[in-house]
C-alpha atoms as a printed R data frame, in Angstrom:
    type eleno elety resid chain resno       x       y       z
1   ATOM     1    CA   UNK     A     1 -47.658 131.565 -43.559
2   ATOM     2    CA   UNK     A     2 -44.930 129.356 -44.865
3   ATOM     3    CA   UNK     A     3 -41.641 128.605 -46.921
4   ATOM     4    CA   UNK     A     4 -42.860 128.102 -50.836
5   ATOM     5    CA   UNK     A     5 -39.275 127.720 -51.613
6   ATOM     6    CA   UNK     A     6 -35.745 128.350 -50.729
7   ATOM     7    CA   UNK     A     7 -33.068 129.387 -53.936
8   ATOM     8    CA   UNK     A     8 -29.678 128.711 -54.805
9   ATOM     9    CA   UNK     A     9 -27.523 130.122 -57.646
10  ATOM    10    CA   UNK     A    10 -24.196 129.743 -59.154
11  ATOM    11    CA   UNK     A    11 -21.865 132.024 -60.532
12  ATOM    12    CA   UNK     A    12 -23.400 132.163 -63.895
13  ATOM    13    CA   UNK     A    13 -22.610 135.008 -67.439
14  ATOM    14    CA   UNK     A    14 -25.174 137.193 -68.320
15  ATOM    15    CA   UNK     A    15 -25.922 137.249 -72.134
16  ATOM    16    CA   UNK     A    16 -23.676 139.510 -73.569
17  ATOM    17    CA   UNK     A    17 -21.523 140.345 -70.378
18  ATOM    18    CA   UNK     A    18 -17.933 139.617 -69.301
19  ATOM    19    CA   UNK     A    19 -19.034 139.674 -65.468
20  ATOM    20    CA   UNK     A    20 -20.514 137.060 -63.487
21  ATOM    21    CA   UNK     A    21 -23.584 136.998 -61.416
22  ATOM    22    CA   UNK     A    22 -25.449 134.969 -58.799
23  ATOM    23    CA   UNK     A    23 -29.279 136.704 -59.892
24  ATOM    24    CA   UNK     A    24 -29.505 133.436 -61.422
25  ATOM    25    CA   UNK     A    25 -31.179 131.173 -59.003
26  ATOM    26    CA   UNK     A    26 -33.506 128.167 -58.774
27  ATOM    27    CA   UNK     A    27 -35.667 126.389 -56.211
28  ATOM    28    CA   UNK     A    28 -33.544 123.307 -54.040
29  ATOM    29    CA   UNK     A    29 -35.734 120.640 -52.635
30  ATOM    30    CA   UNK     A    30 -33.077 119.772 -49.401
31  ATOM    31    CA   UNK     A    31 -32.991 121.719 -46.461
32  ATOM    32    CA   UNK     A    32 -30.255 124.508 -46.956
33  ATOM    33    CA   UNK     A    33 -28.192 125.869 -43.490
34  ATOM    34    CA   UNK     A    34 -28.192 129.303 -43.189
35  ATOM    35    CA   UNK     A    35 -25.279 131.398 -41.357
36  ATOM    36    CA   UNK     A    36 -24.515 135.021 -40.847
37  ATOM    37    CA   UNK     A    37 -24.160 135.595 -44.488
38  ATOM    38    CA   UNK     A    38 -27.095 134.212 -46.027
39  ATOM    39    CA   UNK     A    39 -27.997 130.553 -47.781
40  ATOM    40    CA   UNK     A    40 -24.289 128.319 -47.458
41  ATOM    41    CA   UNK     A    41 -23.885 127.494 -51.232
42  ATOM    42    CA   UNK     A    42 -25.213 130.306 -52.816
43  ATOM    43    CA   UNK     A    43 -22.744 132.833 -54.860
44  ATOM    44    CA   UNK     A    44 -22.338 136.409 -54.601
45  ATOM    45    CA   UNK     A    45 -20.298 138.181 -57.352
46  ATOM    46    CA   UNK     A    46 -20.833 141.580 -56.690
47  ATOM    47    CA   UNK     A    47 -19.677 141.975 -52.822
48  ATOM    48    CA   UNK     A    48 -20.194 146.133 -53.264
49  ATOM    49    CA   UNK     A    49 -23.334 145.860 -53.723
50  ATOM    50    CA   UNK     A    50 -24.883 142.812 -52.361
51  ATOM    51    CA   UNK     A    51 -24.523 140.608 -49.398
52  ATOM    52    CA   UNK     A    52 -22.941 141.195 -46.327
53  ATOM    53    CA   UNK     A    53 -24.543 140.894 -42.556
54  ATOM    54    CA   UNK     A    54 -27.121 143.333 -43.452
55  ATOM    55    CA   UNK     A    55 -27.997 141.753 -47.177
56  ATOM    56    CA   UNK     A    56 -27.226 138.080 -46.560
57  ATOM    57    CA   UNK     A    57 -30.993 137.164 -47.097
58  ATOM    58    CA   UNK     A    58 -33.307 138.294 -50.250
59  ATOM    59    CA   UNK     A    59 -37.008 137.600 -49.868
60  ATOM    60    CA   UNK     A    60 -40.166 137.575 -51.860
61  ATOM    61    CA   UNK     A    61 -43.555 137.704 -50.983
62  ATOM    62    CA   UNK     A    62 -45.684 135.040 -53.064
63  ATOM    63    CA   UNK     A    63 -48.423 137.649 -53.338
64  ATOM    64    CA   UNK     A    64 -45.845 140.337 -54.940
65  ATOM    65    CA   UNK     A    65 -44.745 137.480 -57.272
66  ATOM    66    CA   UNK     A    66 -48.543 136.732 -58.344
67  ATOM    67    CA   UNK     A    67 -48.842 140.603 -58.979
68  ATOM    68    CA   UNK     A    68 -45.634 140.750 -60.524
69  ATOM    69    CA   UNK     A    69 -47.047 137.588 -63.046
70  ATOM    70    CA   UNK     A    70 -50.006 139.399 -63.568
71  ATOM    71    CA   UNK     A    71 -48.539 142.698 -64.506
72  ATOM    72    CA   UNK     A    72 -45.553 141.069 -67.227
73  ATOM    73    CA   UNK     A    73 -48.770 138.784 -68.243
74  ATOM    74    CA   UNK     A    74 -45.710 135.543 -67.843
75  ATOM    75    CA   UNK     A    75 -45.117 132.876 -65.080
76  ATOM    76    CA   UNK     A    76 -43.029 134.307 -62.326
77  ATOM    77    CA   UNK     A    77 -41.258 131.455 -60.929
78  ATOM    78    CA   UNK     A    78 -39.832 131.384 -57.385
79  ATOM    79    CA   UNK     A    79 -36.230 132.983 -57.836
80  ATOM    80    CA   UNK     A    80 -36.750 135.062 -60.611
81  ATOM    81    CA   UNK     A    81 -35.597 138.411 -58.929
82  ATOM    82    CA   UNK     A    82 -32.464 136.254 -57.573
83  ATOM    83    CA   UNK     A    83 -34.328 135.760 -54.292
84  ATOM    84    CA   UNK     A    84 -33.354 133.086 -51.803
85  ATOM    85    CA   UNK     A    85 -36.712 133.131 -49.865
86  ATOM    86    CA   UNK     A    86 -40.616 132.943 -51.090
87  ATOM    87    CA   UNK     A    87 -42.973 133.654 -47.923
88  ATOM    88    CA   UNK     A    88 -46.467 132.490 -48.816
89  ATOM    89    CA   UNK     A    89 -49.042 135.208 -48.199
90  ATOM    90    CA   UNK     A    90 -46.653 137.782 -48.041
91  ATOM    91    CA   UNK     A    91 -47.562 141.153 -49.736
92  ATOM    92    CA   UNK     A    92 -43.911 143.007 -50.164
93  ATOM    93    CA   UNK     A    93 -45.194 146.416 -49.203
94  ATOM    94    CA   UNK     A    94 -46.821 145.559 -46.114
95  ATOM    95    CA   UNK     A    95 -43.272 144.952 -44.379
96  ATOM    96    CA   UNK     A    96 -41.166 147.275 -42.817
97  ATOM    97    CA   UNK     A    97 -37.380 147.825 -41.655
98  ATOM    98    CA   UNK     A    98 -37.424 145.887 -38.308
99  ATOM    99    CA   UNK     A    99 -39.933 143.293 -38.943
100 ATOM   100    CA   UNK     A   100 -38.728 139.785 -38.002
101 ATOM   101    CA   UNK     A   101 -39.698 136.532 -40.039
102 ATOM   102    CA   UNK     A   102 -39.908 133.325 -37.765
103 ATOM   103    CA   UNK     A   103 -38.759 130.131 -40.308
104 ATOM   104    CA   UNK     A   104 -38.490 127.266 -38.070
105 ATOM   105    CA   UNK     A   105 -35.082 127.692 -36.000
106 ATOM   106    CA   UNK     A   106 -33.803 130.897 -38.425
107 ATOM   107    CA   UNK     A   107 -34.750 134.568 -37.247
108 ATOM   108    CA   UNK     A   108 -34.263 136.766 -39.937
109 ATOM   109    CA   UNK     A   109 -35.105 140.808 -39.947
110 ATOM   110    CA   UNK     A   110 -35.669 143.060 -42.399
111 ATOM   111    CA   UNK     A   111 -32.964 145.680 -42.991
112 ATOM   112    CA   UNK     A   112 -33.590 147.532 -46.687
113 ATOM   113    CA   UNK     A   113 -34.962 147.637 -49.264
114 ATOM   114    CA   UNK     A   114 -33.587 146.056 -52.682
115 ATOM   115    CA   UNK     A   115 -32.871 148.520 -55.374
116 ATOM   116    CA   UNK     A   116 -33.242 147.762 -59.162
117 ATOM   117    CA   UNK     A   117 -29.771 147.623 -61.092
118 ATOM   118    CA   UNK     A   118 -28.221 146.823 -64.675
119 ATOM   119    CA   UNK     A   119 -28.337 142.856 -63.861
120 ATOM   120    CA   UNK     A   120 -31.859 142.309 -62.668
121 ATOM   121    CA   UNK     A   121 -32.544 144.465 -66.034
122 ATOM   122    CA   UNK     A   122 -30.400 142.233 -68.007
123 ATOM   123    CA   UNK     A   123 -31.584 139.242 -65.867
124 ATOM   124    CA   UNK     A   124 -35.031 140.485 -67.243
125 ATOM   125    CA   UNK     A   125 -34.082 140.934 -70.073
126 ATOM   126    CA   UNK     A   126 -35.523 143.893 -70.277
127 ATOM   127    CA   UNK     A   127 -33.320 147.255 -70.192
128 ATOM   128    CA   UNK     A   128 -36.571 149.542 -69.147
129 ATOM   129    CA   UNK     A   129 -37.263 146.889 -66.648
130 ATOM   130    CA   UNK     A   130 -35.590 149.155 -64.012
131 ATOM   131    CA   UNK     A   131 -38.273 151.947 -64.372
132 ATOM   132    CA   UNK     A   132 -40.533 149.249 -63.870
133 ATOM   133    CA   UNK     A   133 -39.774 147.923 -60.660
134 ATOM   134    CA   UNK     A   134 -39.089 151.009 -59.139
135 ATOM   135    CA   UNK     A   135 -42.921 152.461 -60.147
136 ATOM   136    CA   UNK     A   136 -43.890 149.343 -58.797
137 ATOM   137    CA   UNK     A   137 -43.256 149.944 -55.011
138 ATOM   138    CA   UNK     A   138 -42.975 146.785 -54.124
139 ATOM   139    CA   UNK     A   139 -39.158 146.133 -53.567
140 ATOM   140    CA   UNK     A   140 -37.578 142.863 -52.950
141 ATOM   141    CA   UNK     A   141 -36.685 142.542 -48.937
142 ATOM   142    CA   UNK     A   142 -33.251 141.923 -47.987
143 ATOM   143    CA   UNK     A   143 -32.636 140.753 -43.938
144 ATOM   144    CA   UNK     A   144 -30.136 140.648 -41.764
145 ATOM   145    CA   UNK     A   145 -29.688 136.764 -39.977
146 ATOM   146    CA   UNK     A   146 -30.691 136.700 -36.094
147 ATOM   147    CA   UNK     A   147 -30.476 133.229 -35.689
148 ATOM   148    CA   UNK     A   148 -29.074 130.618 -37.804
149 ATOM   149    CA   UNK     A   149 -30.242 127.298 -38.965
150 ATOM   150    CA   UNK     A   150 -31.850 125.055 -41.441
151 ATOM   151    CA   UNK     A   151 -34.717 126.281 -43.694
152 ATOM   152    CA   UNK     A   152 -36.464 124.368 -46.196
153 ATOM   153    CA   UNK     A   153 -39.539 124.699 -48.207
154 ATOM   154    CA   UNK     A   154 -42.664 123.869 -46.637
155 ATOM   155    CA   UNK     A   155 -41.342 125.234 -43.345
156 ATOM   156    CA   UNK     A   156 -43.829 127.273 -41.189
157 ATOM   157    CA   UNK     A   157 -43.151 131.163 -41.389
158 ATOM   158    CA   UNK     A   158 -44.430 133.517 -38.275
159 ATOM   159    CA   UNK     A   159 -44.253 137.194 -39.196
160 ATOM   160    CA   UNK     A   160 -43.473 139.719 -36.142
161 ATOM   161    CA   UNK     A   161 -44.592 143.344 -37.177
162 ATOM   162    CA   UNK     A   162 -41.699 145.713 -35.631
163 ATOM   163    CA   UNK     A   163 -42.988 148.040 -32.540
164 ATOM   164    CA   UNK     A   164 -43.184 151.601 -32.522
165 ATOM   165    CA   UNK     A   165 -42.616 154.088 -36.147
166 ATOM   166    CA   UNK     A   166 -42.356 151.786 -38.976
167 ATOM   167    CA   UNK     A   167 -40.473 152.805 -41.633
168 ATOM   168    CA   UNK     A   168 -42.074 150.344 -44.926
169 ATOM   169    CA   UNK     A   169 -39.565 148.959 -47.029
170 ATOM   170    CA   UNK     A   170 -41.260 150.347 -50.098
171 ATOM   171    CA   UNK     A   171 -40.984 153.758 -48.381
172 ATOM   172    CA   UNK     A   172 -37.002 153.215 -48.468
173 ATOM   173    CA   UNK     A   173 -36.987 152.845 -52.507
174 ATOM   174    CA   UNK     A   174 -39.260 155.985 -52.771
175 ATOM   175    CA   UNK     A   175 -36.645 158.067 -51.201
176 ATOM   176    CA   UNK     A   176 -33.461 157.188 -52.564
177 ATOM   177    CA   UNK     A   177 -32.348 159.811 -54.883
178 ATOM   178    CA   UNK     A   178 -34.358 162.596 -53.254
179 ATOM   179    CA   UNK     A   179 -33.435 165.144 -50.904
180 ATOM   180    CA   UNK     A   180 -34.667 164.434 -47.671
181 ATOM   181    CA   UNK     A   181 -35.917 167.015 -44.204
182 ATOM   182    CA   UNK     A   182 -34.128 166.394 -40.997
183 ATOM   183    CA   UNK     A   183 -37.112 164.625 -39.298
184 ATOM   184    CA   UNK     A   184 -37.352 162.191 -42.321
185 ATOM   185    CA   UNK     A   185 -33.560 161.357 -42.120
186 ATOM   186    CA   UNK     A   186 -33.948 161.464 -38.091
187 ATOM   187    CA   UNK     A   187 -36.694 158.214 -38.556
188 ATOM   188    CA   UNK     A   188 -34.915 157.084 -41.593
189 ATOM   189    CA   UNK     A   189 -31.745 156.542 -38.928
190 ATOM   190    CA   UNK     A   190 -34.136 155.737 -35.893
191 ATOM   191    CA   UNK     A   191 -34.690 152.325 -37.684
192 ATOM   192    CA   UNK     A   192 -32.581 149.078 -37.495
193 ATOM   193    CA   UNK     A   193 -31.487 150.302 -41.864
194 ATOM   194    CA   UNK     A   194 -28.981 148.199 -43.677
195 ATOM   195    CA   UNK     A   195 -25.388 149.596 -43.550
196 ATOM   196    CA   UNK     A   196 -25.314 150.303 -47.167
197 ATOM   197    CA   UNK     A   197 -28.326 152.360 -46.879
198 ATOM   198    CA   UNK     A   198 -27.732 154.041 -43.674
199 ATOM   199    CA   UNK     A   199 -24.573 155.280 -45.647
200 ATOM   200    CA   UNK     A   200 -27.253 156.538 -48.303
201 ATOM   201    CA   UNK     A   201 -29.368 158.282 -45.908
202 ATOM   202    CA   UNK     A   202 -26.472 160.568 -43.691
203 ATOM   203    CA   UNK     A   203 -25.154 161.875 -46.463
């Protein structure tokens, strides 16, 4: 595996809105440093919802991309979901909350899933786009960092499957909104989940 590309964006309008957003994001050439918090230079607007320790990083697989191109029958360029990372090879579903991606010196691990809202709809332009992606099952990934570092494109990626129950990212999305047992929220818990989510899930 490797880095297709690494994405920046800026605090940019959406069409029609008064707020900002960062979804808008586009493939940088130079090597990009990466701290606790995700890509240095790259905005967040909404700080509810998105970043923070356990969302700094959002990541693609290239092979979800190439579905996802397939499916809307249009080119699906590298940070078209506002995601900082492409991972060639990668198939979205087949990762789980736990698993660690290897990018030269930077350690990331998967935390949670990403959930469809009003600006990757908009971003889509699209408003039934959120139905979509959620029928889909195969949700963006966002990490945690483990290490920090440099990460450019081109960089070689190792993938390290977690040990023990794995708890698939996809499987996160499919579950928020429903009522779950005890033993689902017990493994639900078990796993290294976002914060955000982990709120989700004890309620």
């Amino acid at each position: 595996m490797k880095l297709v590309a690494v994405c920046l964006g800026h605090a940019e309008k959406l069409p029609g809105k008064s707020y900002k957003t960062g979804i808008y994001k586009m493939p940088v050439s130079a090597p990009v440093m990466v701290d606790r918090l995700g890509l240095v230079g790259d905005a967040v607007c909404n700080s509810k919802h998105h970043g923070g320790e356990d969302q700094a990083i959002l990541l693609e697989g290239s092979l979800t991309l190439d579905w996802w191109a397939a499916e809307l029958g249009d080119d699906v360029l590298p940070g078209t979901f506002g995601e900082n990372l492409v991972v060639e090879g990668l198939d979205n579903r087949d990762v789980a909350v736990g698993d660690r991606f290897h990018l030269s010196e930077v350690v990331l691990e998967a935390t949670c899933a990403r959930s469809p809202c009003n600006t990757l709809a908009a971003r889509m332009g699209d408003p039934k786009f959120l139905k979509a992606y959620t029928q889909a099952a195969r949700p963006g990934i966002y990490c945690r960092v483990i290490q920090t570092g440099m990460v450019a494109a081109g960089d070689p990626v190792r993938y390290e499957p977690v040990a023990g129950d794995r708890v698939g990212i996809a499987e996160m999305l499919a579950a928020l909104g429903r009522r779950l047992s005890p033993a689902e929220k017990d493994r639900f818990l078990a796993a290294p989940i976002g914060s955000r989510w982990r709120q989700k899930f004890s309620a």
